[in-house]
C-alpha positions as CSV (number, residue, x, y, z in Angstrom):
1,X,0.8,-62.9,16.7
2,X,-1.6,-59.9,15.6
3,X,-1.9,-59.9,12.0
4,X,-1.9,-56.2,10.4
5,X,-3.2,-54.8,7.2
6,X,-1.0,-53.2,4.6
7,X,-2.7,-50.0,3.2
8,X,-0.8,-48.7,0.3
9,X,-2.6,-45.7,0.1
10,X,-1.8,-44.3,3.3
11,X,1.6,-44.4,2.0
12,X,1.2,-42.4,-0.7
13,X,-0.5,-40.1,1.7
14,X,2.9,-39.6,3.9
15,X,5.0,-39.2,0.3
16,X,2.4,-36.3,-0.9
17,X,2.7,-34.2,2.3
18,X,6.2,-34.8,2.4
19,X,6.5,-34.1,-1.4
20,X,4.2,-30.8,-0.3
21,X,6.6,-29.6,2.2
22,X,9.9,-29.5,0.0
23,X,7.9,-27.4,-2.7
24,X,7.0,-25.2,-0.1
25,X,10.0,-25.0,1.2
26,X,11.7,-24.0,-2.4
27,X,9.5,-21.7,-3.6
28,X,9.1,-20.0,-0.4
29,X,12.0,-16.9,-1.2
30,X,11.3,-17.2,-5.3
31,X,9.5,-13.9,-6.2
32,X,7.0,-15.2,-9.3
33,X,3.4,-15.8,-9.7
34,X,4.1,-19.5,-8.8
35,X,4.3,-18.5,-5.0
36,X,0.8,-16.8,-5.2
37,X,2.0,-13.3,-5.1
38,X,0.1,-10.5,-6.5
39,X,0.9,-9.1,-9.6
40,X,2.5,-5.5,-8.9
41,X,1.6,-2.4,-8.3
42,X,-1.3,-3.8,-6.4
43,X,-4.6,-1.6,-7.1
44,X,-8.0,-1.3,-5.8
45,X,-11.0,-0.4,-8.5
46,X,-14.2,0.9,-6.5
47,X,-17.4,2.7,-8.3
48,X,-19.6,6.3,-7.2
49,X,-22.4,7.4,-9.3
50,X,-20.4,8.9,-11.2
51,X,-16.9,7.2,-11.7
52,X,-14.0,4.8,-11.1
53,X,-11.7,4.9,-9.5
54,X,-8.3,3.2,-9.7
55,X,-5.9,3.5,-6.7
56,X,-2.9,1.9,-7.2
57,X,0.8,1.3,-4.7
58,X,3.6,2.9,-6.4
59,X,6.0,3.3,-3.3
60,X,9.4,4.8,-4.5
61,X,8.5,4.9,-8.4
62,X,9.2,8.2,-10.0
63,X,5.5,10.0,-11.4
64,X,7.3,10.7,-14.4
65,X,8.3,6.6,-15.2
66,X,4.8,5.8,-14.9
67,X,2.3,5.8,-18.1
68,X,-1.3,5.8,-18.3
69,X,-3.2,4.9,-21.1
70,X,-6.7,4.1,-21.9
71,X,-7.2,2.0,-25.7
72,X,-10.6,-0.5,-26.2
73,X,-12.0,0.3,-22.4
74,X,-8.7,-1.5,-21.0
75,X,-6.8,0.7,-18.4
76,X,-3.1,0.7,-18.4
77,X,-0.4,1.5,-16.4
78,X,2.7,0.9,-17.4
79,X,6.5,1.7,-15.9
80,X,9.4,1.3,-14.1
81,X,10.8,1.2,-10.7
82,X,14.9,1.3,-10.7
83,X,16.9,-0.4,-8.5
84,X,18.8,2.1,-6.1
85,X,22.8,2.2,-6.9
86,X,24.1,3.7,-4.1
87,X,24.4,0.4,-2.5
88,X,26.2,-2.7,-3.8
89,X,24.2,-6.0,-4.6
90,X,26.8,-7.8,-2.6
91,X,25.9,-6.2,0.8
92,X,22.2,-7.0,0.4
93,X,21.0,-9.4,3.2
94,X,17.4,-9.9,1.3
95,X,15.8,-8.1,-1.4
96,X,12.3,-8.5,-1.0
97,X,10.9,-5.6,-3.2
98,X,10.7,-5.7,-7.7
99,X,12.5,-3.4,-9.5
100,X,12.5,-3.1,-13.3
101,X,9.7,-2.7,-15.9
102,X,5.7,-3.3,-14.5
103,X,3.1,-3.3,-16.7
104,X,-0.9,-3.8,-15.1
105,X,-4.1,-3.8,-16.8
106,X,-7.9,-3.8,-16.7
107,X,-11.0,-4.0,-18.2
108,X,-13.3,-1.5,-17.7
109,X,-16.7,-2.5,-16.8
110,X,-18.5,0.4,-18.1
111,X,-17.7,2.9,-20.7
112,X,-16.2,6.1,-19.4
113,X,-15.2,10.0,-20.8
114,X,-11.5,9.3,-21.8
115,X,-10.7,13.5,-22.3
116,X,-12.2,14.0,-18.8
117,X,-9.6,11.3,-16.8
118,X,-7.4,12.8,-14.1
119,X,-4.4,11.1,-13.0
120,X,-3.1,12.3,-9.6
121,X,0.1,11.6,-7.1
122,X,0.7,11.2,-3.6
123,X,2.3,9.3,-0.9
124,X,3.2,6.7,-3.3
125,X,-0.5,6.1,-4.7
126,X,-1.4,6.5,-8.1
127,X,-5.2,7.7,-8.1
128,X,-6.5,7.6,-11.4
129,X,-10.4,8.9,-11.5
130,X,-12.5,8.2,-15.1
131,X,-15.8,9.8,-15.1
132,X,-19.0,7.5,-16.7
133,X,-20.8,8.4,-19.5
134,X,-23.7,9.7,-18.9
135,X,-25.3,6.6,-21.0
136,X,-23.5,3.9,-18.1
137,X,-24.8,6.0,-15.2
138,X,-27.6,4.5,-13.1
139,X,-31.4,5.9,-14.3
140,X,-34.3,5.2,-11.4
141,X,-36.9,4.5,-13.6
142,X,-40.4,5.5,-11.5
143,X,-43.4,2.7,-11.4
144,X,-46.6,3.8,-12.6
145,X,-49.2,2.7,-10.2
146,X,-52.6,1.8,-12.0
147,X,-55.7,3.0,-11.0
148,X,-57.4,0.7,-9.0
């Protein structure tokens, strides 16, 4: 008879990915942070020479639910998306996109000229374009070359 040797730890190995699975599993459908998803709206922050700019997804949200603030160099955008009432909750099959109050904000990396911000509009995106001061925009400083 072949004699065999007992390895707890893989054991523990099996119960982990099997433990793994079932969490999976149960937090695949719940809509929170805990499942990884991205905090809404989603945005993208890029820099020119001479601004930011802020894009951000507001599919189906009403311009005039959303507010925009600027207070201490931290960008807000704040609002709400309703849920649609022509249809009843009942003969929903999956409800996959948030309704009710959002609230998103960032830190600025740079100062900017808050009476010179334009908010704008379409297709769903909000663009929100803050113009540096002229103290945060980029200098080229030119190198003296000695005399040899």
């Amino acid at each position: 008879m072949k004699l065999i040797r007992w390895n707890p730890l893989r054991n523990f190995s099996v119960l982990q990915k099997q433990m793994n699975h079932l969490f999976e599993d149960v937090l695949e459908d719940w809509p929170s942070d805990l499942t990884g998803t991205t905090a809404y709206p989603v945005a993208d922050i890029y820099e020119t020479d001479d601004e930011l700019i802020v894009k951000a997804e507001l599919p189906g949200v009403d311009p005039k639910m959303v507010d925009v603030r600027l207070e201490n160099n931290v960008l807000s955008i704040r609002g709400e998306r309703r849920f649609e009432r022509n249809v009843d909750k009942e003969n929903y099959h999956r409800m996959e996109r948030l309704y009710g109050s959002f609230c998103r904000s960032f830190s600025l990396p740079t100062s900017v000229e808050a009476d010179k911000i334009r908010a704008d509009f379409k297709d769903g995106v909000l663009t929100i374009t803050l113009p540096k001061t002229e103290s945060a925009k980029a200098k080229k400083i030119e190198i003296a070359a000695a005399a040899a």
